[in-house]
Each structure stands twice: as structure tokens, then as C-alpha cells.
MDTraj code that builds the backbone (N, CA, C; nanometers):
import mdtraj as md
import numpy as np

residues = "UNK UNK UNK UNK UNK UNK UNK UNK UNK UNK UNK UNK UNK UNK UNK UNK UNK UNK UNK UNK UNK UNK UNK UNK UNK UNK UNK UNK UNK UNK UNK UNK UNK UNK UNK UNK UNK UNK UNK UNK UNK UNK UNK UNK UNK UNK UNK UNK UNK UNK UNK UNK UNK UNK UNK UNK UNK UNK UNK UNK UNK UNK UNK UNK UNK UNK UNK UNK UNK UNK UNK UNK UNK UNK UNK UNK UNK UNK UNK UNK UNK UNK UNK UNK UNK UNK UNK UNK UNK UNK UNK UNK UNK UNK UNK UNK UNK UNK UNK UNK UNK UNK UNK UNK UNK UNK UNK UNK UNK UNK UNK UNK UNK UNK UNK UNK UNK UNK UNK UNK UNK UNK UNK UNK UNK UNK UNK UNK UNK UNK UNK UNK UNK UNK UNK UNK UNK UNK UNK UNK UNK UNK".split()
xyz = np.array([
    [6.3370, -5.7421, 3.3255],
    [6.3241, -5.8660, 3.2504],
    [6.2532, -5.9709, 3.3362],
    [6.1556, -6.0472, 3.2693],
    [6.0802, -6.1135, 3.3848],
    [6.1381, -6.2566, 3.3428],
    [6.1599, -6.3601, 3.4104],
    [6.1714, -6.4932, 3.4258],
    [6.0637, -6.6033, 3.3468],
    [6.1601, -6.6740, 3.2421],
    [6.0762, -6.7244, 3.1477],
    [6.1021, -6.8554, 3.2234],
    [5.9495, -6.9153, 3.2348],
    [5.9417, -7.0146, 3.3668],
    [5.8553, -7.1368, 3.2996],
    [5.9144, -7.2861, 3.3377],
    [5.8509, -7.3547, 3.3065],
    [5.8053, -7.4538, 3.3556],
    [5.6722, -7.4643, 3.3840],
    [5.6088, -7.6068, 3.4596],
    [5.5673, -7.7550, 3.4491],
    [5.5966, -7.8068, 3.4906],
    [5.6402, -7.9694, 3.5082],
    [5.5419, -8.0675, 3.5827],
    [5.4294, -8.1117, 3.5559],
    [5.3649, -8.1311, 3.6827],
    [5.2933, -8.2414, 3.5735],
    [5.2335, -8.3292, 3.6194],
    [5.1065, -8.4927, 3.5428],
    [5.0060, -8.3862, 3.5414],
    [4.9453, -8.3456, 3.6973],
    [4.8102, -8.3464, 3.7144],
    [4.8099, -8.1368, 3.6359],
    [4.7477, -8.1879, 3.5179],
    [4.7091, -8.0846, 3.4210],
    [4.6007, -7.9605, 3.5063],
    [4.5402, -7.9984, 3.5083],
    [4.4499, -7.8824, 3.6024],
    [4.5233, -7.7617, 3.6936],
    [4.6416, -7.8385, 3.7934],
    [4.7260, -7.7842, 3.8723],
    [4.8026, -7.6904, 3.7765],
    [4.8093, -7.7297, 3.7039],
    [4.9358, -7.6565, 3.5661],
    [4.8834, -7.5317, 3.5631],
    [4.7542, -7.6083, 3.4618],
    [4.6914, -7.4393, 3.4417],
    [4.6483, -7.3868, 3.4992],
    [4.5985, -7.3859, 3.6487],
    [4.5470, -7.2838, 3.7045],
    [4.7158, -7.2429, 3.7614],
    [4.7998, -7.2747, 3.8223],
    [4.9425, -7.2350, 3.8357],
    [4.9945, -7.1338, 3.7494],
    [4.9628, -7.1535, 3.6067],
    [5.0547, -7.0967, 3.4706],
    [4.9499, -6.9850, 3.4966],
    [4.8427, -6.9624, 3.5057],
    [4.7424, -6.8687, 3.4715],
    [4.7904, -6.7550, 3.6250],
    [4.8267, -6.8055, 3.7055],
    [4.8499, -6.7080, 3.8874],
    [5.0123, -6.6734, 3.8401],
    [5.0565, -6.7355, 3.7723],
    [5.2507, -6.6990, 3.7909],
    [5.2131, -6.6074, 3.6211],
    [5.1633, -6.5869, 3.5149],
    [5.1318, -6.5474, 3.3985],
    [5.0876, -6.3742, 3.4733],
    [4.9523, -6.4074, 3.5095],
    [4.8967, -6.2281, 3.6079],
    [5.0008, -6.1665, 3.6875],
    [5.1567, -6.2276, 3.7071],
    [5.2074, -6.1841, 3.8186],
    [5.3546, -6.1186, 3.7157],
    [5.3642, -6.1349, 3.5456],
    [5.3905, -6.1202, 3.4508],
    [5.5466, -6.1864, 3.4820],
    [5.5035, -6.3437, 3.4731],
    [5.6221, -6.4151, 3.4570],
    [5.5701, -6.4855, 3.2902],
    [5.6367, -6.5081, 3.1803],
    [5.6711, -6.6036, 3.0668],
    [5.6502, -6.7499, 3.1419],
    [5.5396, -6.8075, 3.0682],
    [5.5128, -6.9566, 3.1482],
    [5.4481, -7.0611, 3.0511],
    [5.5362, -7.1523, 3.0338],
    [5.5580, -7.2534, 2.9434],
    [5.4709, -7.4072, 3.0630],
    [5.4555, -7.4837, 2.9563],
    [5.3846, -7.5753, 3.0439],
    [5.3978, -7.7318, 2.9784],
    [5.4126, -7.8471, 3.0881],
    [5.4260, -7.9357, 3.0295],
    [5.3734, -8.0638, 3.1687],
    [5.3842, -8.1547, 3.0634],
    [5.3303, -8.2873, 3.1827],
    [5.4254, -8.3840, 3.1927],
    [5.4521, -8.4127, 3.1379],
    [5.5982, -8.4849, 3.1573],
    [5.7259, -8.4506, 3.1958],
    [5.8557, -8.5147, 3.2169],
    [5.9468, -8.4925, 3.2012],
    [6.0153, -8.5113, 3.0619],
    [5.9716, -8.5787, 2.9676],
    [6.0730, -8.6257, 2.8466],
    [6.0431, -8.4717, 2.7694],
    [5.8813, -8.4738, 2.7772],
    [5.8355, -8.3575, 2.7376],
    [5.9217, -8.1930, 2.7790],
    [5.9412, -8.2439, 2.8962],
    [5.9931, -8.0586, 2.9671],
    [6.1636, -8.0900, 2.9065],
    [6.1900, -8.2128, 2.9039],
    [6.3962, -8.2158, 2.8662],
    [6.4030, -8.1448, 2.7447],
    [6.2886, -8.2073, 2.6441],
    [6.2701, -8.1704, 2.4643],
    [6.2628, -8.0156, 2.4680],
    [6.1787, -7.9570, 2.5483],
    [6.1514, -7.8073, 2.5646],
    [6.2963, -7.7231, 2.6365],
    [6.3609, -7.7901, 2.7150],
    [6.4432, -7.7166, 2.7881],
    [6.5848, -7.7579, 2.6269],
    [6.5176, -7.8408, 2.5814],
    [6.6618, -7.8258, 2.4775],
    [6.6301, -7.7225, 2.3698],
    [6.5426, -7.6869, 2.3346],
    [6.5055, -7.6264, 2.2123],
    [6.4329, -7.4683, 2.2810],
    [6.4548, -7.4211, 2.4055],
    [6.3853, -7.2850, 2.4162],
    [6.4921, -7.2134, 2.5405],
    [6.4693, -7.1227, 2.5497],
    [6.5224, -6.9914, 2.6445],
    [6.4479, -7.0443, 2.7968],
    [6.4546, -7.0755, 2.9005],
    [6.4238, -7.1306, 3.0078],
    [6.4770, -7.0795, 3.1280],
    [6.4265, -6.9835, 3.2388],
    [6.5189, -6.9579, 3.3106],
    [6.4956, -7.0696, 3.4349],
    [6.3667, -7.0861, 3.4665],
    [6.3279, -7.1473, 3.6226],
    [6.2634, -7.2573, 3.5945],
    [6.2872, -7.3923, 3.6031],
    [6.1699, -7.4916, 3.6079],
    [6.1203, -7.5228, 3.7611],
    [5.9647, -7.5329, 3.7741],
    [5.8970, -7.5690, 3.8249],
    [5.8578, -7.7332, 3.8434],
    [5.9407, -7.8061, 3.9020],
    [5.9150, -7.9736, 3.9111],
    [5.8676, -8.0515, 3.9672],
    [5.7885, -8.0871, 3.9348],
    [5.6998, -8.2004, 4.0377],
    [5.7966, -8.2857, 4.0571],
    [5.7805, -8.3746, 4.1575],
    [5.8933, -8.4941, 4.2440],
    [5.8166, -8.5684, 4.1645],
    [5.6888, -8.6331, 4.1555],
    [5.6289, -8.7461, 4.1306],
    [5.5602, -8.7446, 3.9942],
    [5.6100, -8.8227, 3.9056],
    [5.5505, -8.8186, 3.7605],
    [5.5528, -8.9422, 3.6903],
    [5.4621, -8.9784, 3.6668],
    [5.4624, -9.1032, 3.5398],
    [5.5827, -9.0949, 3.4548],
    [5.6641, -9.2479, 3.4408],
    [5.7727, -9.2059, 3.3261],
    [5.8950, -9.1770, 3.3783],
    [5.9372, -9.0604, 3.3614],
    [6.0870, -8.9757, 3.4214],
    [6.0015, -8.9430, 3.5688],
    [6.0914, -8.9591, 3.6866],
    [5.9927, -8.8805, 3.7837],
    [6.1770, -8.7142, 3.7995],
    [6.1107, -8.6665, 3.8653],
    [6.1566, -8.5402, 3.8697],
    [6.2541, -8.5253, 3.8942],
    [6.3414, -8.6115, 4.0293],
    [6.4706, -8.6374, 4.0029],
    [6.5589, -8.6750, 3.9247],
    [6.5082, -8.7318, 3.8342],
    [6.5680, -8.8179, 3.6629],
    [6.5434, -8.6766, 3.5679],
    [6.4461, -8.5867, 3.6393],
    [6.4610, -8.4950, 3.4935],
    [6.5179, -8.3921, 3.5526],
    [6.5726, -8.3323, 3.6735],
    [6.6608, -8.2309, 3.7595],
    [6.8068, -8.2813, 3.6726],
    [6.8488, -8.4004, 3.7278],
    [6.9735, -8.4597, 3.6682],
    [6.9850, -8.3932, 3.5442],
    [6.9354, -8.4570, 3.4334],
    [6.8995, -8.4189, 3.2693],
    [6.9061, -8.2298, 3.2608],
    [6.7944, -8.1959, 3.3092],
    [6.7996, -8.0943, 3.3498],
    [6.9247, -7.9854, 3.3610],
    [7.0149, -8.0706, 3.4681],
    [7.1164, -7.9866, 3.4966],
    [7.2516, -8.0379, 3.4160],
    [7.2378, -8.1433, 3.3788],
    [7.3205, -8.1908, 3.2285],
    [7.3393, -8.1050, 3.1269],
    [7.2127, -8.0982, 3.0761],
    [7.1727, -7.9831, 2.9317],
    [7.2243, -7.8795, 2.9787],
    [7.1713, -7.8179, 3.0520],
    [7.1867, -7.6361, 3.0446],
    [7.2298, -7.6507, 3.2490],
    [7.3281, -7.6422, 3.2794],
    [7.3555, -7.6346, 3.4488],
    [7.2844, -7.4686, 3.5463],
    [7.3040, -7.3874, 3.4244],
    [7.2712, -7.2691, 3.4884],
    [7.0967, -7.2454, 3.5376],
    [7.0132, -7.3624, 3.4550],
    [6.8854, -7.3290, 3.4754],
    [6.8405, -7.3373, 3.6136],
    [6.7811, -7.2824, 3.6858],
    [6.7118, -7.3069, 3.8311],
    [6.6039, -7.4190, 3.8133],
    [6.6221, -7.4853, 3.9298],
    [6.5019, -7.6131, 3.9650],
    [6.4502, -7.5787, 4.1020],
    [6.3209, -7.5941, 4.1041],
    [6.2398, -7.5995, 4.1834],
    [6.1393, -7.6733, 4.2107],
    [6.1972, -7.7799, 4.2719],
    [6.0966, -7.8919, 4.3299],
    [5.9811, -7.8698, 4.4028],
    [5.8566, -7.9135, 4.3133],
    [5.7068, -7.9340, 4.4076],
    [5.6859, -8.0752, 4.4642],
    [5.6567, -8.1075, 4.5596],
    [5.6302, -8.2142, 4.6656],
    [5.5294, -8.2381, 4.7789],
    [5.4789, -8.3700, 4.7545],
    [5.3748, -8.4080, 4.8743],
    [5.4314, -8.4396, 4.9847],
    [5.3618, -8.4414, 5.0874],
    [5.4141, -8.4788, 5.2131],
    [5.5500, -8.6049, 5.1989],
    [5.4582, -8.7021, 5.1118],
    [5.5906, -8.8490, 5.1331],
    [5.6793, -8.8276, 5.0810],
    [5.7314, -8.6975, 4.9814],
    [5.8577, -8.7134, 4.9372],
    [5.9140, -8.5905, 4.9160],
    [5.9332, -8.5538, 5.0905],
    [6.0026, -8.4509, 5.0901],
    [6.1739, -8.4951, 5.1348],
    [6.2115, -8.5850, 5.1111],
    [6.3385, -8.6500, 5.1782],
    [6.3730, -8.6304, 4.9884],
    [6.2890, -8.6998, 4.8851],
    [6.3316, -8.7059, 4.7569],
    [6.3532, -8.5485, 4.7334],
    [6.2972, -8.4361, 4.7123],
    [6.2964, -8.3034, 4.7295],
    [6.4376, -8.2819, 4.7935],
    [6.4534, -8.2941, 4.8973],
    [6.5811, -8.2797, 4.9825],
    [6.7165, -8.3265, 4.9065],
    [6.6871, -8.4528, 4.7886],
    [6.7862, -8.4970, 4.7319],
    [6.8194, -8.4436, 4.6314],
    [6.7203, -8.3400, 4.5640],
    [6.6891, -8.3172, 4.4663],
    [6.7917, -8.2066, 4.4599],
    [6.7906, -8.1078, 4.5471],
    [6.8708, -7.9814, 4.6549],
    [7.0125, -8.0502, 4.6408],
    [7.0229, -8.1807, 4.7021],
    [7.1637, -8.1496, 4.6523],
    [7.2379, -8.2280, 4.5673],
    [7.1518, -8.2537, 4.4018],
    [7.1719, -8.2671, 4.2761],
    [7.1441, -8.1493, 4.2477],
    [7.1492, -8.0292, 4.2792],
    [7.1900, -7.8583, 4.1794],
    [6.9851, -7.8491, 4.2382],
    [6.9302, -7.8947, 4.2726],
    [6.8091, -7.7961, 4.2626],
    [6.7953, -7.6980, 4.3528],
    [6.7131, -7.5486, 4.3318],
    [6.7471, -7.4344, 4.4448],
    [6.6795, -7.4402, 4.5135],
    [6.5624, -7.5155, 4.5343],
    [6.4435, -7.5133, 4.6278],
    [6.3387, -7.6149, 4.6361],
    [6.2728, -7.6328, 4.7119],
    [6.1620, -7.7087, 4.7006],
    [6.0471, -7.6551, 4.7671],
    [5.9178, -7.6630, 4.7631],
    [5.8133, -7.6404, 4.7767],
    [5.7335, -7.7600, 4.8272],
    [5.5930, -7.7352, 4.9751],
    [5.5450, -7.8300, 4.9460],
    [5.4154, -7.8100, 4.8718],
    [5.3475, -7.9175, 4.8317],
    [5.1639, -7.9041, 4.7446],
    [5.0781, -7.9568, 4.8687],
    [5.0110, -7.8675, 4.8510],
    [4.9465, -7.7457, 4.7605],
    [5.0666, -7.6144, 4.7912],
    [5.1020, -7.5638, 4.6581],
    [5.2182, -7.4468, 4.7101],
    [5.1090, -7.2852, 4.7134],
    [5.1813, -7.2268, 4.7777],
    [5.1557, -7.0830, 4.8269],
    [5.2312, -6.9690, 4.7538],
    [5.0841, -6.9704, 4.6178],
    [5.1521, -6.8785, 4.5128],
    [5.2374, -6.7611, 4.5466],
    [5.1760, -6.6923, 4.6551],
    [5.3220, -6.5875, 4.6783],
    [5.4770, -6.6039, 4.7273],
    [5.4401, -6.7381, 4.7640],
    [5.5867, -6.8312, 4.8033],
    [5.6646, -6.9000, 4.7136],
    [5.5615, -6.8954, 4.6533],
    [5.6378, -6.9701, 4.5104],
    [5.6794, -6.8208, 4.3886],
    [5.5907, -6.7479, 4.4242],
    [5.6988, -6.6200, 4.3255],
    [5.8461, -6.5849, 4.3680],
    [5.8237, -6.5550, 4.4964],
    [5.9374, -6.5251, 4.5570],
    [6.0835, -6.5864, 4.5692],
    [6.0197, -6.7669, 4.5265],
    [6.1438, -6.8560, 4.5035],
    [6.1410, -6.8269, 4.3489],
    [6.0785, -6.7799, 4.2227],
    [6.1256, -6.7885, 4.1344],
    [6.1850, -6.6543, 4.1316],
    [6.1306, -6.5490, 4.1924],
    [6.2252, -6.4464, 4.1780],
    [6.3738, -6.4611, 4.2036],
    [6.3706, -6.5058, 4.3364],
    [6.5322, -6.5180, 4.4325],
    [6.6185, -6.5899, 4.3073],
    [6.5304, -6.7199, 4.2983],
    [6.5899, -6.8086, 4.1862],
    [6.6637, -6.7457, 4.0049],
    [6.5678, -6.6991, 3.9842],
    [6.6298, -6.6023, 3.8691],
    [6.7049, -6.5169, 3.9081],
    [6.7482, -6.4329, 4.0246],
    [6.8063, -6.3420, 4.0479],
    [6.9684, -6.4079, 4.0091],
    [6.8969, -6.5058, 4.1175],
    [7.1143, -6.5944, 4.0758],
    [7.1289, -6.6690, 3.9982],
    [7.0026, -6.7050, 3.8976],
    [7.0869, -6.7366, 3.7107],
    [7.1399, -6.6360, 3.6664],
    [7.0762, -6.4891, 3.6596],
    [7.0829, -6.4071, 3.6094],
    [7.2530, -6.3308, 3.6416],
    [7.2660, -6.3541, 3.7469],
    [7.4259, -6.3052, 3.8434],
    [7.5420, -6.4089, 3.7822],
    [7.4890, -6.5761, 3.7540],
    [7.5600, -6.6433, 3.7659],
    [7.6261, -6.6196, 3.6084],
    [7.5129, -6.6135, 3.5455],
    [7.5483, -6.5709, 3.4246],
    [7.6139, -6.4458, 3.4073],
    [7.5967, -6.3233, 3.4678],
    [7.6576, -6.2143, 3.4474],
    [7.8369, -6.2444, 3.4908],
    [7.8525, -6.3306, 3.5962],
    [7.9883, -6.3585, 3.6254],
    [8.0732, -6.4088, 3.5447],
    [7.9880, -6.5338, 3.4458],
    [8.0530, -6.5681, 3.3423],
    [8.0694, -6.5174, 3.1861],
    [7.9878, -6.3949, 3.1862],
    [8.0255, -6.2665, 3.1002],
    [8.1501, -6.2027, 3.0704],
    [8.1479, -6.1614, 3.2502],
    [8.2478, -6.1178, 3.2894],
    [8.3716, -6.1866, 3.2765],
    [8.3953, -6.2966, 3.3315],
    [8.5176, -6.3917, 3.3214],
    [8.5775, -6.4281, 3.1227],
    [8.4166, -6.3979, 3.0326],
    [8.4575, -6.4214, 2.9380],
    [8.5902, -6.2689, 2.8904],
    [8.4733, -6.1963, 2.9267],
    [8.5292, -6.0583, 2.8698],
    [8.6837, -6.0466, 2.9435],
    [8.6977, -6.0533, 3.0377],
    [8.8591, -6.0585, 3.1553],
    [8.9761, -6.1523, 3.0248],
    [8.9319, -6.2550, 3.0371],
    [9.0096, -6.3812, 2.9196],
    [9.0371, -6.3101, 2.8342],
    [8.9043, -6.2774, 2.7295],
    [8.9950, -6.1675, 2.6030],
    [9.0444, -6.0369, 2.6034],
    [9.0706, -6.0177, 2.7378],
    [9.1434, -5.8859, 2.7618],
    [9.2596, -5.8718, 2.7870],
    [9.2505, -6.0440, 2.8533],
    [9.4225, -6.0849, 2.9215],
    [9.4935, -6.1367, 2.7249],
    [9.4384, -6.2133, 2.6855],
    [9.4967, -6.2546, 2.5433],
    [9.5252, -6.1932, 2.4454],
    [9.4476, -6.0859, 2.4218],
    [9.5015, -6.0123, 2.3083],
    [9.5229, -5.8772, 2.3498],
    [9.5986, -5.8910, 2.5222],
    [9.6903, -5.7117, 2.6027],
    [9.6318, -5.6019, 2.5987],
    [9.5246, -5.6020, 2.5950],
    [9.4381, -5.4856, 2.6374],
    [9.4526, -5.4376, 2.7453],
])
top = md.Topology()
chain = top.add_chain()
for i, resn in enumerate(residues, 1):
    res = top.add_residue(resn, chain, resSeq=i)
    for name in ("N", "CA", "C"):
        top.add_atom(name, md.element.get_by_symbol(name[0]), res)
traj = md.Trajectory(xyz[None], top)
């Protein structure tokens, strides 16, 4: 199952050539420029990994990590960042995000965090499968 992944970034160009290198590498890749834009999408679609720029017109990336991890907690965040705001990145880490990156990122570095990254939605979720299935086993004496 490949990781349905979604990117977050103003500067449009970066997007698509990004969506087009993580797409050949057969990840599901959704795309957006905003944050109000990526909250609306993360409410209404299947999402495993977002891809977040720190710096954005509007919501900047920490305001949409928060939101982010409000809506749906299990989704992975992955902060992209320029040199000046890798301390914001750092904050970002410990409001629930799994990683950060700096820009220009290093597409094979950046698969590898969405892999790792999906690996432990994918676990985190399987645990709470599990815990569901345990509950109705204990309740109705199986």
C-alpha cells in the first residue's frame, strides 16, 4: 500500500515538480498552496503524510500542524524549512510533527521520511484495531 501524501507549500512550481519526483516513486500525491486549503482537503479525503512548508501566506504551517493534528491526530507532518526557521520546524516536532526537512529538500531523503513516517501511522493505527477488537472481546466473553 503506498502512502497517500499531501503537499503544502505557496511557491507552486516547487509543488509540482515535488508531486511529479514523489508520484514516479509511486506515492498518491495531492497538492495544495495554502493551509486553509490543505485543512479543507485533510477534512474531506484519506491522507496519510502531509508535506508542510513552515512559511506561508495566511495560516503559516505551524497554525496548520496544530489544525492538522486536531482533525485527524494520527496523520504524519512533515515540516519543510529555510535556513531562518529551523527553531519554528523544531517547534513544530514538538506540536505532534515527525520530522522536518531543510529547502531545497533531498528527494531521496524526503521519501525515506515519508516512508518511516507512514510506517508508524500505519502501526499506530493497527494498535488501535487491535485495542478495538481486545474491548469487544473482553465485553461480550469471548
Amino acid at each position: 500500500m503506498n502512502a497517500k501524501v499531501l503537499l503544502v507549500d505557496d511557491e507552486e512550481q516547487f509543488v509540482e515538480v515535488l508531486a511529479q519526483r514523489l508520484q514516479t516513486r509511486g506515492f498518491h500525491v495531492e497538492t495544495t498552496f495554502n493551509g486553509d486549503d490543505a485543512i479543507q482537503l485533510i477534512g474531506q479525503r484519506d491522507v496519510d503524510v502531509v508535506i508542510l512548508d513552515v512559511l506561508m501566506p495566511g495560516r503559516d504551517g505551524i497554525e496548520v500542524l496544530r489544525e492538522i493534528k486536531r482533525i485527524k491526530p494520527l496523520i504524519e507532518v512533515i515540516m519543510l524549512t529555510g535556513h531562518g526557521t529551523v527553531d519554528t520546524a523544531i517547534s513544530g516536532m514538538k506540536l505532534g510533527a515527525y520530522d522536518y526537512l531543510m529547502k531545497p529538500t533531498d528527494t531521496t531523503e524526503l521519501v525515506e521520511k515519508i516512508t518511516k513516517s507512514f510506517q508508524r501511522k500505519t502501526e499506530q493505527e493497527e494498535r488501535i484495531r487491535q485495542a478495538e477488537v481486545d474491548r469487544l472481546v473482553k465485553t461480550r466473553g469471548w
